[in-house]
N, C-alpha and C positions, 0 to 999 in steps of 0.2 A: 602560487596556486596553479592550476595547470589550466592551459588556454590550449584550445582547440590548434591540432598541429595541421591541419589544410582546410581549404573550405570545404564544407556540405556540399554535396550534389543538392540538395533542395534547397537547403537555408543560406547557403555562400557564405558569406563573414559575420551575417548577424547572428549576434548572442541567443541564442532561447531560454538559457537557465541562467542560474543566478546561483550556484553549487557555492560554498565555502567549507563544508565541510567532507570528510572521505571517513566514514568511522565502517571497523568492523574489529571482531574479536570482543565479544560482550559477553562478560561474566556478572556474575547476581553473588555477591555476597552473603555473609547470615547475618547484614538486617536488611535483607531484602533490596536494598541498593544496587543498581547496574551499573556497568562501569564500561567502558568503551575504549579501544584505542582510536586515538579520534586525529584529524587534523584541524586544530583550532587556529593556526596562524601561517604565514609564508616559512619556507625553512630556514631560512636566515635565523641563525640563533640571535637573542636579546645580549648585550652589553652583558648580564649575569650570568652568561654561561662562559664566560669567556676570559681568557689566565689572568685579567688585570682585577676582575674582578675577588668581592671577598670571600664569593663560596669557596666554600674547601672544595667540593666535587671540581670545581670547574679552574682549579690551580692543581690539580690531581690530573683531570682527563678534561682540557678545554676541548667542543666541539664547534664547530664551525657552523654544523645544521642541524636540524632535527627535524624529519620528517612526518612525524604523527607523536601526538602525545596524548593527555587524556581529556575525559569526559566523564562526568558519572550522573546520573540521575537516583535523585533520592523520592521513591514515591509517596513516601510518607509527608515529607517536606513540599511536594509536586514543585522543586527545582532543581534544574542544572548548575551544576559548578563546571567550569573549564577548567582543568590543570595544567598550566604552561610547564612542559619540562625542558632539560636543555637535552635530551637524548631518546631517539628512536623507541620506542615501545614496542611490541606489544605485551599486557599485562595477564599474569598468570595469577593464580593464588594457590598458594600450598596447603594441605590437610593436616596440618598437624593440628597440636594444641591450645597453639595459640594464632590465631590468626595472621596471616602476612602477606602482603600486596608485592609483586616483584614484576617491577618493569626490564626487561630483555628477554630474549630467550630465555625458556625454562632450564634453571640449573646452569646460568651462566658463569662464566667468572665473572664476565663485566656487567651482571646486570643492577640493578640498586633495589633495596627493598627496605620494605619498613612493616613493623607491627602493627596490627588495626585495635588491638588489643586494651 
């Protein structure tokens, strides 16, 4: 998480916020769903992102950290889900015919995507 790099001129060392999360880049879906790149955790990756582990991505491209992943809120459902990834976001979504969620840069080679379809 990020912790204040010198003191306040006013506040010195003590906290005033209580921040865990950094979201921006929000997209709405067609069912209305918003979707965030968000920071839900420290960037230290989990155990599952990591070569020993069984995912294929992460025996493919193990990373070490991931600095924002996602968030979506469904207003129909009026809840959030966190989605831990093992890699940097931010999420796009393509026009075509069938729907498709792509987290990295748009058009990336390395980015990963899936159909919403």
């Amino acid at each position: 998480m990020d912790l204040p790099h010198a003191e306040s001129a006013y506040w010195g060392t003590q906290a005033i916020w209580d921040g865990h999360t950094s979201i921006h880049n929000l997209m709405m879906d067609e069912a209305g769903r918003v979707w965030f790149t968000a920071r839900i955790r420290a960037a230290a990756n989990p155990d599952f992102c990591k070569a020993a582990s069984g995912l294929a991505s992460a025996q493919v491209a193990p990373l070490a950290e991931s600095a924002r992943q996602l968030s979506m809120y469904d207003p129909a459902a009026k809840q959030w889900h966190l989605i831990d990834t093992c890699f940097t976001t931010p999420t796009t979504f393509t026009s075509d015919t069938t729907p498709t969620r792509r987290c990295g840069p748009a058009r990336a080679p390395r980015s990963a995507a899936w159909s919403a379809g």
